[in-house]
C-alpha positions as CSV (number, residue, x, y, z in Angstrom):
1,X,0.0,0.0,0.0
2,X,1.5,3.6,-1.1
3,X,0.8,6.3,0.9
4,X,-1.1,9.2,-0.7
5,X,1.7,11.8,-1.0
6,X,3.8,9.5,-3.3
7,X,1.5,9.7,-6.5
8,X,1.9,13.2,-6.3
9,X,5.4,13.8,-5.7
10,X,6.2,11.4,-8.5
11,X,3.8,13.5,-10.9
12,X,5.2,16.8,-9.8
13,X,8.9,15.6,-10.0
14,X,10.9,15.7,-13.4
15,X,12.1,12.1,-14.7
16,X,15.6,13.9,-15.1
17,X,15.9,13.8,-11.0
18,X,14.0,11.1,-10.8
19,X,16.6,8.6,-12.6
20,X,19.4,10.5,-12.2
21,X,19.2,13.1,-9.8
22,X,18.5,10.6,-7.0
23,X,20.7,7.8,-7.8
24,X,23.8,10.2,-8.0
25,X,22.9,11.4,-4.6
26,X,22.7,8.3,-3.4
27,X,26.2,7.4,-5.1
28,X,27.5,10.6,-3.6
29,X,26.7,10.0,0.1
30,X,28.1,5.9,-0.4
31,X,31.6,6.9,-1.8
32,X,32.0,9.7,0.5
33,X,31.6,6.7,3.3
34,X,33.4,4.4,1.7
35,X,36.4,6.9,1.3
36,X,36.3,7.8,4.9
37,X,36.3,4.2,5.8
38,X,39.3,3.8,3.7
39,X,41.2,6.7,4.6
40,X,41.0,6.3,8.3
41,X,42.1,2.5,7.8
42,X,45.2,3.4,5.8
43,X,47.7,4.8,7.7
C-alpha cells in the first residue's frame, strides 16, 4: 500500500531527478563513506 503523497510527488517531480538526480545522490553519500572508511584504515 503507497501512501497518498507519493502519486503526487512522482507526478510533480521531473524524470531527469528522478533517474538520475536521486541515484547520484545516493552514489555521492556511499563513496563519501566508503572513502572515509578507507582513509581512516590506511595509515
Amino acid at each position: 500500500m503507497t501512501p497518498p503523497w507519493s502519486g503526487s510527488f512522482f507526478a510533480a517531480t521531473s524524470p531527469l531527478a528522478l533517474f538520475a538526480g536521486y541515484p547520484l545522490l545516493i552514489a555521492l553519500v556511499l563513496g563519501a563513506a566508503g572513502f572515509a572508511v578507507v582513509r581512516r584504515a590506511t595509515p
